[in-house]
VEXDO-227592 format. One line per 3 residues: number of its first residue (from 1); their letters; for each residue x, y, z of N, C-alpha, C. Coordinates in nm, 3 decimals, always signed. Each point is the difference from the previous one (the first is absolute). Layout:
<zavos>
NUM) a) X,Y,Z,X,Y,Z,X,Y,Z  ...
</zavos>
This chain:
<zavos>
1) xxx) +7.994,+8.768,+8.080,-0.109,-0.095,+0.004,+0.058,-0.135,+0.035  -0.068,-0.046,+0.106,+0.049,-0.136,+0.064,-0.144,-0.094,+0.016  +0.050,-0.147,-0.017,-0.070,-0.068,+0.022,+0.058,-0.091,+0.111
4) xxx) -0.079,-0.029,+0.119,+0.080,-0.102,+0.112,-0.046,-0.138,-0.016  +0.045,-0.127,+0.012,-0.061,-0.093,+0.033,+0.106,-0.028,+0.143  -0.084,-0.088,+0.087,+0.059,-0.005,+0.106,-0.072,-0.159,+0.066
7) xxx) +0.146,-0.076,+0.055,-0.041,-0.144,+0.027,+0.040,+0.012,+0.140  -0.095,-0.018,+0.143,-0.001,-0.053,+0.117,-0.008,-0.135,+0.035  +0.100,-0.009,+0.119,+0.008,-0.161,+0.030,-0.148,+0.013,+0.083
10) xxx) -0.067,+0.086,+0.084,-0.113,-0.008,+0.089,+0.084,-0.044,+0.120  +0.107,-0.014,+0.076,+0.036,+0.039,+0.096,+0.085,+0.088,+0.078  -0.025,-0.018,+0.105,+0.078,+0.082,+0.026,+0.116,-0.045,+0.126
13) xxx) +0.100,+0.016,-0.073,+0.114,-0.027,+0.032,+0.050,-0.017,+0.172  -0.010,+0.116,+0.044,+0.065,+0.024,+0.129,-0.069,-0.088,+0.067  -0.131,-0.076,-0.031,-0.047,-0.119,+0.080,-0.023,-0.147,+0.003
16) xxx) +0.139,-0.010,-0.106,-0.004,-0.106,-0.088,+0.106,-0.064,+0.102  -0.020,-0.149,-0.048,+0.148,-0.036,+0.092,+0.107,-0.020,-0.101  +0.111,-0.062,+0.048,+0.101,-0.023,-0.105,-0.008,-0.070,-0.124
19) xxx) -0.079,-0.108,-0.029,-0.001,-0.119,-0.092,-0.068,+0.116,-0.092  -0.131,+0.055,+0.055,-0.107,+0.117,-0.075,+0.063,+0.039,-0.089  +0.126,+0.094,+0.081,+0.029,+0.086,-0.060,+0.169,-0.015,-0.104
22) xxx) +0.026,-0.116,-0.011,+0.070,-0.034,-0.094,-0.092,-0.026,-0.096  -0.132,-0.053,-0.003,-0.088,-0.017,-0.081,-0.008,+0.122,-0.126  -0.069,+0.115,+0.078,-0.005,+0.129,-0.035,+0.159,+0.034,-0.082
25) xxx) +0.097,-0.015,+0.047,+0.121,+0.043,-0.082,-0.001,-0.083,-0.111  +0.041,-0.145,+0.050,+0.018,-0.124,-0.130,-0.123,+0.060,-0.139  -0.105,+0.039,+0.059,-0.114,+0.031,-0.081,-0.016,+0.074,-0.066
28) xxx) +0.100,+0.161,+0.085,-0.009,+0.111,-0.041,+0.073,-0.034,-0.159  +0.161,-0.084,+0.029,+0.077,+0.020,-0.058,-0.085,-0.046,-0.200  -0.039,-0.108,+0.050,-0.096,-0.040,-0.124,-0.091,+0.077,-0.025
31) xxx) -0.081,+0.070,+0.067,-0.100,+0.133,-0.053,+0.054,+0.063,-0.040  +0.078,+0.080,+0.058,+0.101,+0.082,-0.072,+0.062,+0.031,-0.117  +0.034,-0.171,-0.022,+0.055,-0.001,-0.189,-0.116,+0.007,-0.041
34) xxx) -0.084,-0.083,+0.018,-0.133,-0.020,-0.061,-0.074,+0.154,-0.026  +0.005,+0.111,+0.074,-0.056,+0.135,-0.043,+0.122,+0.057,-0.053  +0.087,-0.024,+0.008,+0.108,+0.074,-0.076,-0.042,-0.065,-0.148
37) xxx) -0.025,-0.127,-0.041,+0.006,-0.042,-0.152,-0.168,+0.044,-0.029  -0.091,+0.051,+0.088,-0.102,+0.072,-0.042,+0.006,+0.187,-0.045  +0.073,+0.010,+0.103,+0.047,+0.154,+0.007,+0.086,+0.003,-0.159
40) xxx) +0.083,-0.081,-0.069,+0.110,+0.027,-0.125,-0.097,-0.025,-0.099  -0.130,-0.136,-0.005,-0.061,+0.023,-0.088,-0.118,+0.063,+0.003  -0.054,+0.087,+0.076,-0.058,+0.121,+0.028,+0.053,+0.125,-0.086
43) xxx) +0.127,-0.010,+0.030,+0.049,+0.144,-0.052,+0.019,-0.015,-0.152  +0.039,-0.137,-0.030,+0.064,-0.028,-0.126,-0.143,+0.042,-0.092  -0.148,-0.107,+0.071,-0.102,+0.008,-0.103,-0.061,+0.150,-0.005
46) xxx) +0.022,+0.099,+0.134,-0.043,+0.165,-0.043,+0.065,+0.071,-0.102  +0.111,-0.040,+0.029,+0.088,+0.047,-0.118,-0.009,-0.005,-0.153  -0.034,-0.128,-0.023,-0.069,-0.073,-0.129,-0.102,+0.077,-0.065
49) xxx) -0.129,+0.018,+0.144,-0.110,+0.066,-0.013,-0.027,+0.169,+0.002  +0.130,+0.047,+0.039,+0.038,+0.137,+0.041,-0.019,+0.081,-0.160  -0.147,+0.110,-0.051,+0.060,+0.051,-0.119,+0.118,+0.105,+0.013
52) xxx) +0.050,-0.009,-0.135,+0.130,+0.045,-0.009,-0.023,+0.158,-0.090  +0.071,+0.105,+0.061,+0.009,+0.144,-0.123,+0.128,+0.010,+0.008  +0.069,+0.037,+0.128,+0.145,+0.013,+0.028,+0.085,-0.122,+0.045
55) xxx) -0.070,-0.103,+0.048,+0.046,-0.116,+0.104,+0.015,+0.025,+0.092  -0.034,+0.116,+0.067,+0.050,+0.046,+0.146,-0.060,-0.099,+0.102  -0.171,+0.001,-0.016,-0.078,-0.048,+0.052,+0.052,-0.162,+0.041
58) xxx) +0.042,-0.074,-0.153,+0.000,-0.136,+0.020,+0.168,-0.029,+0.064  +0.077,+0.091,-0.001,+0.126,+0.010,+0.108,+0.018,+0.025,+0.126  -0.110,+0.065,+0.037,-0.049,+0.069,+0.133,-0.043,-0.145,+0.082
61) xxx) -0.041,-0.110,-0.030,-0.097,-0.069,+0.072,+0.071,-0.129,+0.051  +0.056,-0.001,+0.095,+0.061,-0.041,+0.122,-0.052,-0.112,+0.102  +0.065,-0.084,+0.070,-0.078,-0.073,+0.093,+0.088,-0.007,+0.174
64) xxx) -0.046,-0.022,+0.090,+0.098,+0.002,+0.125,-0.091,-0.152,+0.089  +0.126,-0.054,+0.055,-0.099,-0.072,+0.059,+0.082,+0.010,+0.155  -0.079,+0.001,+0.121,+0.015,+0.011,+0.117,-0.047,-0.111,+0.094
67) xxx) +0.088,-0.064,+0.038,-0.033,-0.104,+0.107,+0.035,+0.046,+0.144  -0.111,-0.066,+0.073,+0.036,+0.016,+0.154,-0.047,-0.147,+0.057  -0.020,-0.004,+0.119,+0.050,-0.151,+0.045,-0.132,-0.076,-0.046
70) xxx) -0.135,+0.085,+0.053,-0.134,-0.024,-0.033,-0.103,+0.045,-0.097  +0.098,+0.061,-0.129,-0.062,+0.044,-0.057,+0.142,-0.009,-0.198  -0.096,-0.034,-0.089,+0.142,+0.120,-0.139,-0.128,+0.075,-0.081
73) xxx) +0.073,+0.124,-0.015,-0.067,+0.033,-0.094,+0.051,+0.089,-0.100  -0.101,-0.023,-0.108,+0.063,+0.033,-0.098,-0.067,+0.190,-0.052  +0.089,+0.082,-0.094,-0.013,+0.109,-0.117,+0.003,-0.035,-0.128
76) xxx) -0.101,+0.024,-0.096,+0.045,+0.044,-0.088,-0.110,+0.140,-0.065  +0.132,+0.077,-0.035,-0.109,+0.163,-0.115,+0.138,+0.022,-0.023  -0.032,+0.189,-0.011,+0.046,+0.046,-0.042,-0.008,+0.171,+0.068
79) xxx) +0.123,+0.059,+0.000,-0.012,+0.091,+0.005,-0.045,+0.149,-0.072  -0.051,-0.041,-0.112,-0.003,+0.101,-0.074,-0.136,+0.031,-0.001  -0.031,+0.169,-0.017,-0.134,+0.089,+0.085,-0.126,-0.051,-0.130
82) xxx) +0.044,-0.059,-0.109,-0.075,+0.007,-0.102,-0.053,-0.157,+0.019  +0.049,-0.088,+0.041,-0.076,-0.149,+0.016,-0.080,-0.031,+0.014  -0.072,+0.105,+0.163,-0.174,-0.012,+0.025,-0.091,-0.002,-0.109
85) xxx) +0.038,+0.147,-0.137,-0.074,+0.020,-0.079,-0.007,-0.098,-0.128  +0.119,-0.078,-0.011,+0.002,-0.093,-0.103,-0.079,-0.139,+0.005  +0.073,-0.011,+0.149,-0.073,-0.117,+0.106,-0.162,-0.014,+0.002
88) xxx) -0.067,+0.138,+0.012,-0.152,+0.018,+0.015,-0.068,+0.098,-0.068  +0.088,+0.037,-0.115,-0.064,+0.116,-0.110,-0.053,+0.130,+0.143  -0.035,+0.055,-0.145,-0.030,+0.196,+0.021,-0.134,+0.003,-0.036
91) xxx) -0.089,+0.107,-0.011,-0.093,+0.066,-0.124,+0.084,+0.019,-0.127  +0.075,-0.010,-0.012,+0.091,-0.016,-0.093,+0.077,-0.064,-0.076  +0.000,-0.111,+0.082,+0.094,-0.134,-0.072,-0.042,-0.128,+0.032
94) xxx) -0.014,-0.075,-0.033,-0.059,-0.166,+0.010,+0.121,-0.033,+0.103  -0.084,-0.084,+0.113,+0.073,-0.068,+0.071,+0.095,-0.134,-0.101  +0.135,-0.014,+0.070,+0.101,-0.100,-0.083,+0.036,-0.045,+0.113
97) xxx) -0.079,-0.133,+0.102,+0.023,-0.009,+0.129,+0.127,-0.100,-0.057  +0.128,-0.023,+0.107,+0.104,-0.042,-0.063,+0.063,-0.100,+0.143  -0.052,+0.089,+0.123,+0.040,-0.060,+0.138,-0.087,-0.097,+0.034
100) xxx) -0.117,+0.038,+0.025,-0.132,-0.133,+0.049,+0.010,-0.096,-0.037  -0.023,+0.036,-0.139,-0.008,-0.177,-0.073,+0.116,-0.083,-0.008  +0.156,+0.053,+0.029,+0.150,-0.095,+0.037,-0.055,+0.001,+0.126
103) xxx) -0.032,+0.048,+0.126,+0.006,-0.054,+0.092,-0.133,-0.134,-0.010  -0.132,+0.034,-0.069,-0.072,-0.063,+0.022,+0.063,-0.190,-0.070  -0.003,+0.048,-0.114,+0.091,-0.127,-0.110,+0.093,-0.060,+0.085
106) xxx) +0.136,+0.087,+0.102,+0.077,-0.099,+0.050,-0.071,-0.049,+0.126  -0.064,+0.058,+0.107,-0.049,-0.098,+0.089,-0.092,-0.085,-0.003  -0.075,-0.008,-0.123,-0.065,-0.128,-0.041,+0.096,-0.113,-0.033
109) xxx) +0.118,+0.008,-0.077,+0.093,-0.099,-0.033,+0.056,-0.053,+0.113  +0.071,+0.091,+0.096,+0.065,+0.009,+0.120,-0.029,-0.031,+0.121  -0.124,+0.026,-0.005,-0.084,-0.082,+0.122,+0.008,-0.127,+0.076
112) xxx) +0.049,-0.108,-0.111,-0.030,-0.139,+0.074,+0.173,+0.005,+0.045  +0.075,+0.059,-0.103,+0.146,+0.017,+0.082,+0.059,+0.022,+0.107  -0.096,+0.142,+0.047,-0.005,+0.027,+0.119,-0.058,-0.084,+0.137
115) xxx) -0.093,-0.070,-0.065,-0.076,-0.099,+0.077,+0.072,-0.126,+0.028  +0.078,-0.060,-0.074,+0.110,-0.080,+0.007,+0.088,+0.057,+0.067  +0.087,+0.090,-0.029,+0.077,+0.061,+0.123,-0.055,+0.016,+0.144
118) xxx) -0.077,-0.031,+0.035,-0.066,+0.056,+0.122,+0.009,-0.179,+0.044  -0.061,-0.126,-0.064,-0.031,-0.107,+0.038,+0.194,-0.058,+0.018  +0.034,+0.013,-0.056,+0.168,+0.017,-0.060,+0.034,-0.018,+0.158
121) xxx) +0.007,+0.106,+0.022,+0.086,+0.017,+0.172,-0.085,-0.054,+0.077  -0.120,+0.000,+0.012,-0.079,-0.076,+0.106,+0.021,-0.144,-0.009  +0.015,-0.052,-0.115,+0.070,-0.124,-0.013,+0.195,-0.002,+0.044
124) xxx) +0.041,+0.077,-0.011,+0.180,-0.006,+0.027,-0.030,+0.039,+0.168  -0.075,+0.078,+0.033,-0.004,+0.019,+0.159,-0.073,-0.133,+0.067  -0.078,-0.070,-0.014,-0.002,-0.133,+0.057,+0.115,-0.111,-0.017
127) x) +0.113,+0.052,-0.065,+0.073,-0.181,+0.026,+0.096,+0.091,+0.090
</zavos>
């Protein structure tokens, strides 16, 4: 079980000129940390929220983050087959949603961070 969030610059590169596209890198490089310190406290607050029988579940839950020139994005779940059902209950068991609400909780906090990172380089790419 994975959850994606994913941040686009909205261009596209190969038709950018040079200044552009140092833009896009200088930018990336600050988005980048900036979803990486969303992606650690993502994983940290599922974890928190993760119920526990064995701990497998709340050990299992992982984050990756992937940058490309016009784009980073981030993972976080888990691999384990039992998450969906904990994540969104059964006929059988009360949902214990544990992923949604860390992702929802950190990109409300994280938001204007990201939004600063973005104004960040558009300001360092004009001087």
């Amino acid at each position: 079980m994975e959850l994606d969030f994913d941040f686009k610059s909205g261009f596209a590169p190969e038709d950018l000129d040079d200044s552009l596209g140092t833009l896009l890198e200088e930018g990336n490089d600050e988005l980048e940390a900036r979803v990486q310190e969303v992606a650690l406290e993502t994983e940290a607050d599922a974890r928190r929220r993760a119920a526990v029988d064995t701990g497998n579940l709340r050990a299992s839950i992982e984050h990756e983050v992937e940058s490309k020139r016009d784009s980073v994005k981030a993972t976080v779940g888990t691999n384990t087959e039992y998450a969906p059902f904990v994540e969104f209950g059964t006929v059988h068991q009360e949902a214990q949603p544990f992923l949604r609400p860390a992702v929802d909780t950190t990109l409300r906090r994280y938001e204007p961070k990201v939004i600063e990172a973005v104004y960040k380089a558009v300001r360092s790419a004009q001087r």
